[in-house]
VMD Tcl script that draws the C-alpha trace (Angstrom):
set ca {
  {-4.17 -25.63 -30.85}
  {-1.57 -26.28 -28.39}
  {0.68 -23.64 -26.85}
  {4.05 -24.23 -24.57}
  {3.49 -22.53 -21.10}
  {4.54 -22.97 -17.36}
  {2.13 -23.99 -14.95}
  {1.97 -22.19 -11.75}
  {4.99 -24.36 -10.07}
  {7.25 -23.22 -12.89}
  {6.89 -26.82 -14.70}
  {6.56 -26.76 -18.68}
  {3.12 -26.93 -19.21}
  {0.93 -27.48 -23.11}
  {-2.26 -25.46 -23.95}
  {-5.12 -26.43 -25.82}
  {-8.46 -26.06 -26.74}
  {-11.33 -28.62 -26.54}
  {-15.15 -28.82 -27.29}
  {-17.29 -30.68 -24.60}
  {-21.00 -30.96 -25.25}
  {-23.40 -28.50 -23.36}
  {-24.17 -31.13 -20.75}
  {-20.82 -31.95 -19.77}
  {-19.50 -27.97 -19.90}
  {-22.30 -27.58 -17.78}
  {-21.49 -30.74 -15.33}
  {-18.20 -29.45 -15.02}
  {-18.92 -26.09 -14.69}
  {-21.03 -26.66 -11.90}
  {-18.35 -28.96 -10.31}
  {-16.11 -26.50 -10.73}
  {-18.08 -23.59 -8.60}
  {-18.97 -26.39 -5.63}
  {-15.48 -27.04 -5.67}
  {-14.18 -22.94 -5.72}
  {-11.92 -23.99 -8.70}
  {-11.50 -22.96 -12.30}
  {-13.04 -25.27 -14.70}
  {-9.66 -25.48 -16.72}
  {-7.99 -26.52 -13.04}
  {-10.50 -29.43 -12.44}
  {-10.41 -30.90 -16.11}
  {-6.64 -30.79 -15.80}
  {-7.41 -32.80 -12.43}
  {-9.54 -34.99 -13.72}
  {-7.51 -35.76 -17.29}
  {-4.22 -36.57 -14.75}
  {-6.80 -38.96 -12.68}
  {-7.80 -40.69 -15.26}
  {-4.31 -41.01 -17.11}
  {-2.50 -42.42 -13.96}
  {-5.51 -44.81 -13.88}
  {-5.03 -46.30 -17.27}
  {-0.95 -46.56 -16.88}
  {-1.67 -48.27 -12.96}
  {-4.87 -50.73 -15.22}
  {-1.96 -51.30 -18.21}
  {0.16 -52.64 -15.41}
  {-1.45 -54.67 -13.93}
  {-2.02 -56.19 -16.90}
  {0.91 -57.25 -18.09}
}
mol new
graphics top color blue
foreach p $ca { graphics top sphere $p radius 0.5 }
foreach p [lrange $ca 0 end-1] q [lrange $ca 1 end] { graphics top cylinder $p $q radius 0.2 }
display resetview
């Protein structure tokens, strides 16, 4: 499911729903609470990370 929204700076942000295992909901859960975050905030975090890391990686690569 994905749904057009804007983020809390006004940008035009896309909803959607995922499934994680129990381990990892609870991993990030827990990360999540140490950090005073939402879950939803820190997996948006970490997807950005983790994208910019695999454009910087195709880079270098070429």
């Amino acid at each position: 499911m994905m749904d057009k929204r804007q983020d809390v700076r006004g940008e035009m942000a896309k909803r959607i729903t995922i499934t994680l295992p129990d381990e990892v909901a609870e991993a990030l859960e827990k990360w999540a609470k140490e950090e005073a975050r939402p879950m939803a905030n820190l997996a948006t975090f970490l997807i950005q990370k983790c994208i910019a890391e695999k454009q910087q990686n195709k880079q270098q690569d070429k």
